[in-house]
C-alpha positions as CSV (number, residue, x, y, z in Angstrom):
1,X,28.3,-4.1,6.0
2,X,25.4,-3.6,8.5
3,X,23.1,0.0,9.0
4,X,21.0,0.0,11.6
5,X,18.3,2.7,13.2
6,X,16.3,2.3,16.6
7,X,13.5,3.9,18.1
8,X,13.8,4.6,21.9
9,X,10.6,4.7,24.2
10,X,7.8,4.2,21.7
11,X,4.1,3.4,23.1
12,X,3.4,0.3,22.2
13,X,4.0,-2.8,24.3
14,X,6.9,-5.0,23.7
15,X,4.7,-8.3,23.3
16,X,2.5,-6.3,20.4
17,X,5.6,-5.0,18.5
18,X,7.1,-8.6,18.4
19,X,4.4,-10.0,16.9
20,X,4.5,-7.7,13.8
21,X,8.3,-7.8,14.3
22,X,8.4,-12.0,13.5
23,X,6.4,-11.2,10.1
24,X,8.6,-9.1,8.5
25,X,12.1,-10.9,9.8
26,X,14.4,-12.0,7.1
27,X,12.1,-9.8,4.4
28,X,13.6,-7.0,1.5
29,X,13.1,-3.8,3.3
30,X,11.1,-2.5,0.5
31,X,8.9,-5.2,0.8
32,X,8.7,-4.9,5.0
33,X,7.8,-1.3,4.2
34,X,5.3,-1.8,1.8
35,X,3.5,-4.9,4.2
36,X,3.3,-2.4,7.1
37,X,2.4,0.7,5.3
38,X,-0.8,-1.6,5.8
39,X,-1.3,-3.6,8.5
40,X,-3.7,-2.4,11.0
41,X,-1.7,-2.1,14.4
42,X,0.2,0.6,15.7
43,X,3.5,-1.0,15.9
44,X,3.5,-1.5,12.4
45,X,3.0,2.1,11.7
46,X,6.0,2.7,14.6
47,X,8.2,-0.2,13.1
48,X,7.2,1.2,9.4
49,X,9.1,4.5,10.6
50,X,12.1,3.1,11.9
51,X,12.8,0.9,9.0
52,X,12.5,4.1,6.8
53,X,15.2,5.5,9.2
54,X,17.2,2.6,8.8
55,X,17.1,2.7,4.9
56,X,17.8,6.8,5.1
57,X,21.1,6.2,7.2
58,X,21.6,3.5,4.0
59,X,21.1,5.4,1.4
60,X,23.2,8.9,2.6
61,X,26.6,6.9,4.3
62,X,26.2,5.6,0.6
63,X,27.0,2.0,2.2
64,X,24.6,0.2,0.6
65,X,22.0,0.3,-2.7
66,X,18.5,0.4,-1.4
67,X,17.6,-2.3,-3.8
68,X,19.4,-4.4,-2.0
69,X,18.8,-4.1,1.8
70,X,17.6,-7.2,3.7
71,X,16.3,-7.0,6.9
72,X,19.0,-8.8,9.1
73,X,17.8,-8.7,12.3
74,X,15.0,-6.8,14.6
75,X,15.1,-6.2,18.0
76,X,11.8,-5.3,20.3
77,X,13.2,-4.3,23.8
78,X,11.1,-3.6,26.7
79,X,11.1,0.1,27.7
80,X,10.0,2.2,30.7
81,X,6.9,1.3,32.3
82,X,4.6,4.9,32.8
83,X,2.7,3.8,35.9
84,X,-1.1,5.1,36.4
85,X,-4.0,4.5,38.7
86,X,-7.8,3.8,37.8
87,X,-10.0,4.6,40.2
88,X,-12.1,1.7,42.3
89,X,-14.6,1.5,44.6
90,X,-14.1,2.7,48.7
91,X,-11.1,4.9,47.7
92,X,-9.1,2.4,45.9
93,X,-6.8,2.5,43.2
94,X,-5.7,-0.2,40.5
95,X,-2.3,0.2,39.2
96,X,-2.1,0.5,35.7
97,X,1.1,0.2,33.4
98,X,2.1,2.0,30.7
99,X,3.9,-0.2,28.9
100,X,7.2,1.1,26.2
101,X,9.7,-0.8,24.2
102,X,13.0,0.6,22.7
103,X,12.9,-1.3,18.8
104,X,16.1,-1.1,17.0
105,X,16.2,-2.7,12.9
106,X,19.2,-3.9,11.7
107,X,20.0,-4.1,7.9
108,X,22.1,-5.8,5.5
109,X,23.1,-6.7,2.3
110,X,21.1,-9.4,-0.1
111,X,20.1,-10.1,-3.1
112,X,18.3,-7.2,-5.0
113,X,14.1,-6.3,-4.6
114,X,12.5,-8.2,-7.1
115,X,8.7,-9.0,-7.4
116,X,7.8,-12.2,-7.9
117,X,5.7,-13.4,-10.9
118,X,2.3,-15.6,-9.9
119,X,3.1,-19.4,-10.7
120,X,-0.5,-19.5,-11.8
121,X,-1.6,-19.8,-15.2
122,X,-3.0,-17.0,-16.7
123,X,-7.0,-17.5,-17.7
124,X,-7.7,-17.3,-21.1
125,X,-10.0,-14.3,-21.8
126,X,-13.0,-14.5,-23.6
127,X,-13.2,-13.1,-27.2
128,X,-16.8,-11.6,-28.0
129,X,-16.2,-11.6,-31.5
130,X,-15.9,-15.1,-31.7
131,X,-18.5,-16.3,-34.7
132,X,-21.2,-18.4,-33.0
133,X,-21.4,-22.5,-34.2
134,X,-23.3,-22.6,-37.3
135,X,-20.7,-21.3,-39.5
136,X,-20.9,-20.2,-43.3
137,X,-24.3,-21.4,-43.9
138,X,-26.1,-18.7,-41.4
139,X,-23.4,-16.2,-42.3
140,X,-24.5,-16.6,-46.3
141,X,-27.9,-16.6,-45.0
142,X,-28.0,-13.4,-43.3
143,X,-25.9,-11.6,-46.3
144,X,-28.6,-12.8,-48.5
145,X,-31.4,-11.2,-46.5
146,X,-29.4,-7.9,-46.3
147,X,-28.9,-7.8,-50.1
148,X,-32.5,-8.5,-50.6
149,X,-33.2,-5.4,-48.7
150,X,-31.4,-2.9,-49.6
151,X,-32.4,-4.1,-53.3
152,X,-36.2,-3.2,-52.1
153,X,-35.2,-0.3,-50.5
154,X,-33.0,1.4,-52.9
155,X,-34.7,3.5,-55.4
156,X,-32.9,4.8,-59.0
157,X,-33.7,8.4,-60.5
158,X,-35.3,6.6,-63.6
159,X,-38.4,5.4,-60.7
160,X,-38.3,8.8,-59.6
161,X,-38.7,10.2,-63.1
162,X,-41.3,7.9,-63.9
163,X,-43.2,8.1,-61.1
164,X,-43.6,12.1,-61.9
165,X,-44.8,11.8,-65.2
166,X,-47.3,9.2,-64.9
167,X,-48.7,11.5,-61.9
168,X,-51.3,13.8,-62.9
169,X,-50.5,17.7,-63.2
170,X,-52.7,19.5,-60.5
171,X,-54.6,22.9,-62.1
172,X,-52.8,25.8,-60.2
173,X,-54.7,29.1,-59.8
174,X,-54.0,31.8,-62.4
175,X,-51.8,34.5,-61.5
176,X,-54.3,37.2,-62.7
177,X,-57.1,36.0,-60.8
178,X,-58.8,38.2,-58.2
179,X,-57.9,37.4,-54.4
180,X,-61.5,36.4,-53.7
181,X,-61.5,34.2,-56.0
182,X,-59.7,32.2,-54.3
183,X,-60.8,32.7,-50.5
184,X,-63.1,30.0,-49.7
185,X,-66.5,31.6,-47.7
186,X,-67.5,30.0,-44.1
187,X,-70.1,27.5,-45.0
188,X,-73.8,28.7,-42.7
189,X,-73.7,27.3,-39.6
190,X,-76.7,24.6,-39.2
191,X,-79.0,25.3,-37.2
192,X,-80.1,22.4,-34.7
193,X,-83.5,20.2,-34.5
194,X,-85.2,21.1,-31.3
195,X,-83.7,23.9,-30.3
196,X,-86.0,26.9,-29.4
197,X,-85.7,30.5,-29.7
């Protein structure tokens, strides 16, 4: 069972379309579709449409599975030639042509879409917490060093305790003492060697 679509007078020249044509011969159509959803000239964006027809009139006669469509044959016709001038020197005229092509896709039935695993081996990836060479001996080391500080570092309430007995008492000020008392006076200012009045 065959669906096909075509697209009649499109502006592109025949020669153009069959070179993007000849790529995507014998392909899945849902790979086709996705190669010239891509590729850079404007018959693959004018073949890209037609195939899409194609699969539509697939996929509602309910022929065919989508999956499953093959691109079976692609034909790039020439069109009608639109025929212009270009303007020379002394009054002349160059013809210039227009050229069409009529491109009509063909599908059929294969073996279902499937994407294709890499026959390359995967790279390993790197592991950052990898322990470096050296082993237990620098590993013991550095616990060592760590225990030995927080041993220096840590202090018990007993030290505290200690520590504030052994420290003097400072004399506070006497509640019923006056407020001068306790106000410090401005020393005299000195007065400077030299200096004349």
């Amino acid at each position: 069972m065959e669906v096909q679509a075509s697209g009649r007078r499109l502006r592109v020249p025949p020669r153009k379309a069959r070179l993007v044509a000849h790529e995507i011969k014998g392909k899945s159509a849902q790979m086709a579709a996705a190669e010239l959803r891509y590729h850079p000239s404007k018959a693959a964006f004018l073949m890209r449409k037609v195939l899409m027809s194609a699969v539509a009139n697939a996929v509602d006669t309910g022929k065919l599975d989508a999956d499953s469509l093959m691109i079976s044959r692609i034909e790039v016709d020439e069109g009608l030639r639109y025929k212009r001038i270009k303007a020379r020197a002394q009054g002349r005229a160059n013809r210039i042509l227009k050229r069409t092509c009529h491109i009509t896709i063909t599908l059929g039935e294969g073996e279902p879409f499937e994407v294709r695993k890499s026959n390359a081996s995967p790279k390993p990836r790197p592991k950052f917490d990898a322990k470096k060479k050296g082993g237990k001996k620098k590993d013991e080391q550095v616990a060592e060093a760590a225990a030995v500080e927080t041993e220096s570092t840590e202090t018990t309430e007993e030290q505290v305790e200690e520590v504030v007995e052994a420290a003097p008492e400072a004399e506070a000020p006497e509640a019923d003492a006056p407020a001068e008392d306790l106000v410090e006076e401005p020393a005299e200012p000195v007065e400077e060697e030299g200096k004349q009045e």
